[in-house]
MIKE-186169 format. One line per field, with one value per residue: residue number from 1; residue in one letter; x, y, z of N, C-alpha, C, CB in turn. Coordinates in steps of 0.2 Angstrom, whole numbers, m for minus. Each point is the difference from the previous one (the first is absolute). Last residue first. Glycine has a CB too. Layout:
BEGIN
n	(NUM/...)
res	(a/...)
nu	(X/...)
nv	(Y/...)
nw	(Z/...)
cau	(X/...)
cav	(Y/...)
caw	(Z/...)
cu	(X/...)
cv	(Y/...)
cw	(Z/...)
cbu	(X/...)
cbv	(Y/...)
cbw	(Z/...)
END
This chain:
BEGIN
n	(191/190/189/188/187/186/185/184/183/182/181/180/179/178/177/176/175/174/173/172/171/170/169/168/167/166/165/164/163/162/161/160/159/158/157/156/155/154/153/152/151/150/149/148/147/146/145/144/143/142/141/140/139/138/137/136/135/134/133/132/131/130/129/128/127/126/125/124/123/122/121/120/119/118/117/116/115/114/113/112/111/110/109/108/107/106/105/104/103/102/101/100/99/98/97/96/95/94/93/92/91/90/89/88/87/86/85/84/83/82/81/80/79/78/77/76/75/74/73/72/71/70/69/68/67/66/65/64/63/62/61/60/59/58/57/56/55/54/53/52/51/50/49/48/47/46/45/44/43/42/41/40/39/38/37/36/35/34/33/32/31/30/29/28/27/26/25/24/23/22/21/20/19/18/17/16/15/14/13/12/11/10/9/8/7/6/5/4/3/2/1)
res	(x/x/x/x/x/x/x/x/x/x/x/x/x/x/x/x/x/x/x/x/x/x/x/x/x/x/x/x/x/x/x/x/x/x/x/x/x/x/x/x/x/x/x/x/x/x/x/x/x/x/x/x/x/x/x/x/x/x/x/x/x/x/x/x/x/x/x/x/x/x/x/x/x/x/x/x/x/x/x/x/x/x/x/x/x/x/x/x/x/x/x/x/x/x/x/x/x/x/x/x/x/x/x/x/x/x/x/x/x/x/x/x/x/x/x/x/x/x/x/x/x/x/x/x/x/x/x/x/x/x/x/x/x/x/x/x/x/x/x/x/x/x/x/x/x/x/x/x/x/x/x/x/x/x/x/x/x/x/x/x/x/x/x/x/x/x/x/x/x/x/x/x/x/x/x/x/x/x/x/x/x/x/x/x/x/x/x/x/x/x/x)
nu	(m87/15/7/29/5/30/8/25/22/12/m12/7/23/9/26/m7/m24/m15/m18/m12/m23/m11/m21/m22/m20/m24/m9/m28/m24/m5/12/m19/m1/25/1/m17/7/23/m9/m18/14/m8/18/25/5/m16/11/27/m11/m16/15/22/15/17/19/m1/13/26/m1/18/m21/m12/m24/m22/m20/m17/m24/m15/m14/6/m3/m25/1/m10/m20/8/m9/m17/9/25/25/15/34/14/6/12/13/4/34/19/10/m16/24/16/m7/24/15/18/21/0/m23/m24/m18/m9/m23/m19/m21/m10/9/m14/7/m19/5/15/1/27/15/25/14/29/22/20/14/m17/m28/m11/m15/m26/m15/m25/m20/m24/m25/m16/m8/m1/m11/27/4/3/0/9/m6/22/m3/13/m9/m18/17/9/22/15/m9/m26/m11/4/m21/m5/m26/2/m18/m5/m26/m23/m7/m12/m18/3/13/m11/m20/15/6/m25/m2/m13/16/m14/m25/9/14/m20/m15/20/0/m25/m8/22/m11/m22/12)
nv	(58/m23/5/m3/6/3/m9/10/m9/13/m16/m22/7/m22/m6/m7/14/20/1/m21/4/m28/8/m12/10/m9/m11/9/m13/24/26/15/m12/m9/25/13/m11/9/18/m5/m20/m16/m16/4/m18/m22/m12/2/m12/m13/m4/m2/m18/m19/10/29/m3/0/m7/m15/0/31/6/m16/14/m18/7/1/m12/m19/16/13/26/2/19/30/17/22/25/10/16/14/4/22/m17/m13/19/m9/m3/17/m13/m26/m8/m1/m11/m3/m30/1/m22/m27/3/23/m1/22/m4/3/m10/1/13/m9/m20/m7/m25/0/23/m3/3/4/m4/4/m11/15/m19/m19/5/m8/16/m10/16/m12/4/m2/m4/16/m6/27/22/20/24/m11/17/m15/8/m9/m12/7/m25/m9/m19/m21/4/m14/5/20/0/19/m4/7/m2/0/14/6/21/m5/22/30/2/m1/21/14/m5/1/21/3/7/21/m3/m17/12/17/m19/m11/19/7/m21/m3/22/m5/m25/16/25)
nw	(207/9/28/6/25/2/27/5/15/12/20/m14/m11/m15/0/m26/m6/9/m16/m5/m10/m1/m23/1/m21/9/m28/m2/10/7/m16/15/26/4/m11/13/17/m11/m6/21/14/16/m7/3/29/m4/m19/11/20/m12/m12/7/m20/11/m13/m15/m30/m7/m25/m2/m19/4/3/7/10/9/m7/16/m16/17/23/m11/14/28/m2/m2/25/1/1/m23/4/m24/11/16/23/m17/m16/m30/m6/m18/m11/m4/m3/19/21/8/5/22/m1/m6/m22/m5/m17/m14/m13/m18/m2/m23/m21/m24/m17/m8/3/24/16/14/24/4/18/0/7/10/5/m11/8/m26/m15/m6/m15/4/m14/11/m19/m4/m31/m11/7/2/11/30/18/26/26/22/25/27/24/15/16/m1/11/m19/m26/m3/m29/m17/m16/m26/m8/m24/m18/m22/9/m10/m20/6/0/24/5/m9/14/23/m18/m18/m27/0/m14/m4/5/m8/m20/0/3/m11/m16/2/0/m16/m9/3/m8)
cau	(m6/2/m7/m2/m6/m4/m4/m7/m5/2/m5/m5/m4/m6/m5/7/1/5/4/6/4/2/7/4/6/4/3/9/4/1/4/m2/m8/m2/4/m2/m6/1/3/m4/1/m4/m9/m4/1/m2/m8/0/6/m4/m4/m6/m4/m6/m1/1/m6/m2/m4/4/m1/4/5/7/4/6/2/5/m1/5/7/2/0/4/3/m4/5/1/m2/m8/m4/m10/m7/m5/m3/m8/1/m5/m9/m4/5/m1/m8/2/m2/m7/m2/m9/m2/4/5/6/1/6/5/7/4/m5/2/1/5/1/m3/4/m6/m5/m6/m4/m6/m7/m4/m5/m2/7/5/2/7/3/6/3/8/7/4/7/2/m1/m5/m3/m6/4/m6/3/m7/m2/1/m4/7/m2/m3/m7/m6/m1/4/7/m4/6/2/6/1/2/1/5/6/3/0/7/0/m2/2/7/m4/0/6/4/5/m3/3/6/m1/m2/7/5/m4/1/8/5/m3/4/6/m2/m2)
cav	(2/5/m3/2/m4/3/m1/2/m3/4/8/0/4/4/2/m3/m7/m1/3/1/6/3/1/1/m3/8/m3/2/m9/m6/m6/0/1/m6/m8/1/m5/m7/1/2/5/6/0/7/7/8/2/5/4/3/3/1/6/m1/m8/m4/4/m2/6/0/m9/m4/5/m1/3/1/m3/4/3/m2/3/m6/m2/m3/m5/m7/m4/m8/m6/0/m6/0/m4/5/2/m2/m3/5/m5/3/3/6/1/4/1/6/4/2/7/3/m8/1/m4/m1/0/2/2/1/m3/6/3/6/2/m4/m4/1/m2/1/m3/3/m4/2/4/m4/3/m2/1/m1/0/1/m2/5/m5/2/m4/m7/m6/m7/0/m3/2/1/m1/6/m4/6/4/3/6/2/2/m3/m8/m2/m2/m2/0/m3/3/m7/m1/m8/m2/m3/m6/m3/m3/m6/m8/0/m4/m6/m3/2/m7/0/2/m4/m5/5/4/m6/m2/6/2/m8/0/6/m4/m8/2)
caw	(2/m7/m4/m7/m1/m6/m4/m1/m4/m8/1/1/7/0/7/3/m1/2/m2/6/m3/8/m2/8/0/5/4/m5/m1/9/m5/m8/m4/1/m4/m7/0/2/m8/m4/m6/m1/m1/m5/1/4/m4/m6/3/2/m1/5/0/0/m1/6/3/6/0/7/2/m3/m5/0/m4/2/m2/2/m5/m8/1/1/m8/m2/4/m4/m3/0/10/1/4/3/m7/m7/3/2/8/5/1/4/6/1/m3/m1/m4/3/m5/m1/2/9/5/2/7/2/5/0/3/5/6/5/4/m2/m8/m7/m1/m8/m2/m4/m2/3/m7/m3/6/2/3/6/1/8/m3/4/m1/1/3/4/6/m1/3/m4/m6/m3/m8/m7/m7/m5/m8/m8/m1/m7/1/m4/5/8/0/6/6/2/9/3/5/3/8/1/m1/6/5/m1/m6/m5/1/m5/m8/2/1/7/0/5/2/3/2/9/4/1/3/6/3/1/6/4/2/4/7)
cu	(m6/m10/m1/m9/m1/m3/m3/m3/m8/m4/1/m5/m10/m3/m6/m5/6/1/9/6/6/8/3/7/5/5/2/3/7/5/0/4/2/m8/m2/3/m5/m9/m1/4/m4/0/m3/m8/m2/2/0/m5/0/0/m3/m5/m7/m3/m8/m6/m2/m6/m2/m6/3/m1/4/3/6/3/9/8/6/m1/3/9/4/m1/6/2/m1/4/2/0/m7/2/m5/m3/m4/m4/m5/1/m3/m7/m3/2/m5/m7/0/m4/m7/m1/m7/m2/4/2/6/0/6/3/5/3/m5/4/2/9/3/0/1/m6/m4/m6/m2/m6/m8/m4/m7/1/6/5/1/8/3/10/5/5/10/3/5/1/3/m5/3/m6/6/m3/6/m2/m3/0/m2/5/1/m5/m7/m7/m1/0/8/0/5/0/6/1/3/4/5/9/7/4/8/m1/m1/4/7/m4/m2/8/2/1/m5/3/8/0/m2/6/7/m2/m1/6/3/m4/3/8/m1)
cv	(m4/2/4/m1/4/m6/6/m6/3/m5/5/7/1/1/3/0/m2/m6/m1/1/m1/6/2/1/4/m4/6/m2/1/m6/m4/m6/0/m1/m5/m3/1/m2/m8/m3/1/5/3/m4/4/4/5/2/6/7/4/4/0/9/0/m8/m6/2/m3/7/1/m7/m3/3/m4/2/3/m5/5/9/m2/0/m8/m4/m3/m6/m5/m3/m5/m6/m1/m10/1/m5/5/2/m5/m5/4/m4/4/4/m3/3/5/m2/6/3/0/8/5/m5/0/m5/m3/m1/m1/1/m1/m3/4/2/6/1/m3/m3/3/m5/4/m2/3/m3/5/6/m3/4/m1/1/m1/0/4/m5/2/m8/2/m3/m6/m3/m7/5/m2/0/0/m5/6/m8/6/4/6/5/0/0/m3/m8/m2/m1/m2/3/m5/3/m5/3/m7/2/1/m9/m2/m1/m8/m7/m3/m3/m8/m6/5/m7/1/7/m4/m8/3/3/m5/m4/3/1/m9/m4/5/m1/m5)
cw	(m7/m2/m7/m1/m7/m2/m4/m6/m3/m4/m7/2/m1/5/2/7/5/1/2/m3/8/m3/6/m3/8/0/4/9/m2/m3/5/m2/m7/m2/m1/m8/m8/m3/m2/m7/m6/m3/1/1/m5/m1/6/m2/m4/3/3/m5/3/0/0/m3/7/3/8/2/8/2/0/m4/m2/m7/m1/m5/3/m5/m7/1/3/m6/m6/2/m5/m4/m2/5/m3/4/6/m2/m6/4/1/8/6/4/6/3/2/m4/m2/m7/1/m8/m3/0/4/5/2/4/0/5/m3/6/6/6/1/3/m2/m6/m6/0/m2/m2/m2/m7/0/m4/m1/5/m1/2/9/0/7/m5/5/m2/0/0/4/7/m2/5/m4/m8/m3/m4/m5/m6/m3/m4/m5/0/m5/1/m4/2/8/m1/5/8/3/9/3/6/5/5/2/m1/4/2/m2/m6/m2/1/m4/m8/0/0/8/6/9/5/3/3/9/3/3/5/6/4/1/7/5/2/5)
cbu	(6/15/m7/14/m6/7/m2/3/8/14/3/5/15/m1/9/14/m5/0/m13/m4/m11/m5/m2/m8/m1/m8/3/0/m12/m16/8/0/m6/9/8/m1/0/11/11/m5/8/m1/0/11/10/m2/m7/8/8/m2/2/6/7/2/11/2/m5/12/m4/17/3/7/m2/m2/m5/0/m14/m8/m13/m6/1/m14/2/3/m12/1/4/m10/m10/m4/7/m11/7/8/7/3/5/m12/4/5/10/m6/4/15/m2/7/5/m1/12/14/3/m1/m10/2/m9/m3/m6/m6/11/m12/1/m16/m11/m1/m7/8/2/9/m2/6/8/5/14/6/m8/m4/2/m9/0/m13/m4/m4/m13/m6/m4/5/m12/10/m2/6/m10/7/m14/10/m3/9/7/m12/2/1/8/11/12/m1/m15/6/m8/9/m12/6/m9/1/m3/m10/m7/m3/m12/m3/m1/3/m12/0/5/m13/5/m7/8/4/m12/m9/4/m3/m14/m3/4/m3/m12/1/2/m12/m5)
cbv	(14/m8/m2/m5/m4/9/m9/15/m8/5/0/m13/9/m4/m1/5/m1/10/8/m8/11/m15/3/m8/m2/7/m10/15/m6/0/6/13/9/m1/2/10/1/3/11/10/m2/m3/m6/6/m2/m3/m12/m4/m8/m10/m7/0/2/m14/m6/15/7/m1/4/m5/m7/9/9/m9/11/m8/m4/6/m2/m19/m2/m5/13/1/m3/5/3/m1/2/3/3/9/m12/11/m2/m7/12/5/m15/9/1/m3/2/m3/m7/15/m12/4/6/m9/m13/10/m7/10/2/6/m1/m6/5/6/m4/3/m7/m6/6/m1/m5/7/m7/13/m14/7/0/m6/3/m11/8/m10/6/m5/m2/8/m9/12/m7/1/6/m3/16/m14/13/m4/7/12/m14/18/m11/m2/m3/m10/8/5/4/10/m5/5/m1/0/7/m7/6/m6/11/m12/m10/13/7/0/8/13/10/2/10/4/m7/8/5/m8/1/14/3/m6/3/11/3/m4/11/15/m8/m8/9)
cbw	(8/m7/12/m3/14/m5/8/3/6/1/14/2/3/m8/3/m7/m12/5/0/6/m10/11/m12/9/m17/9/m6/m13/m4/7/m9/m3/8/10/4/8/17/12/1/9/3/6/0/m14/6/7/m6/m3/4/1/m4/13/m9/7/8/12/m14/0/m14/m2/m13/m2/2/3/4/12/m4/15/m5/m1/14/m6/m9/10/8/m10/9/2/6/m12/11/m14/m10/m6/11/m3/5/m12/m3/m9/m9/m2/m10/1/2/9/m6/13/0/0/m9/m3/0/m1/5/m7/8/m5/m4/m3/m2/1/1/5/5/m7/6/m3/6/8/1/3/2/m13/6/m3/m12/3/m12/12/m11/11/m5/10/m6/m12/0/m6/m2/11/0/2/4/4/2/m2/2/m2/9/m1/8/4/m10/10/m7/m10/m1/m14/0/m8/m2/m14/1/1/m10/2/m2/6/6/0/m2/16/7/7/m18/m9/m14/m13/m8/m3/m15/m10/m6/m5/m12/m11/m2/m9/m12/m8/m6)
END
């Protein structure tokens, strides 16, 4: 009888478990958030959250096929080799990314009043995918931090991991006579 009255007593207890308990008992999901910030006017563009199912060490790899005319990139999370992006690039026309084939606008992330301030610059870390991998002589940090620092999502990242790098990946979908407005920065954090 002690064990039924057990049983029951355990079961009205799990099953009474509000959502935000459930939460906590859930550990942390493995998370990356990707941003995609205009090239000219550094201006937040979308992004979208990845779920990865591993905790091993983030860190990205990269499959690069150079435009002779077609060619295009790839980037992994290295231990699992999920994707993290995907694109086309094209000598003398336009490629398009293809993964993620989707990204939330940046008018659907929350703001907060207050902004974070500028992570030091040795933790902003330039993606090289190849030895000819092109990214401007001189990068405006500071240019790219403003445009998400007050992104609520942005200042939840930087809460749960201050010392993970913020990786930079500049995506130029148009080579040869590339046209700098077909460009975009992708900012990678990882949570």
């Amino acid at each position: 009888m002690k064990t039924i009255l057990s049983l029951v007593t355990v079961c009205v207890l799990l099953i009474s478990c509000t959502r935000e308990e459930e939460k906590a008992l859930t550990p942390a999901q493995n998370k990356a958030l990707l941003l995609q910030i205009d090239y000219e006017t550094t201006v937040f563009e979308a992004g979208t959250e990845l779920i990865f199912n591993s905790t091993a060490p983030f860190t990205i790899n990269s499959s690069y096929q150079a435009p002779g005319d077609f060619g295009g990139i790839q980037l992994y999370y290295d231990t699992t080799n999920q994707p993290i992006f995907e694109g086309s690039i094209v000598w003398m026309g336009l490629g398009a990314r293809s993964y993620p084939s989707q990204l939330q606008a940046a008018s659907t992330f929350t703001r907060n009043a207050t902004a974070l301030p500028q992570p030091n610059a040795s933790l902003f870390e330039k993606i090289d995918y190849d030895e000819f991998a092109y990214y401007p002589q001189t990068i405006d940090y500071a240019a790219l931090w403003q445009t998400i620092d007050s992104l609520a999502i942005v200042a939840a990242y930087r809460v749960s991991n201050p010392n993970s790098s913020i990786h930079l990946y500049l995506y130029t979908p148009s080579v040869g006579d590339g046209n700098p407005a077909d460009w975009d920065w992708y900012i990678i954090l990882k949570n």
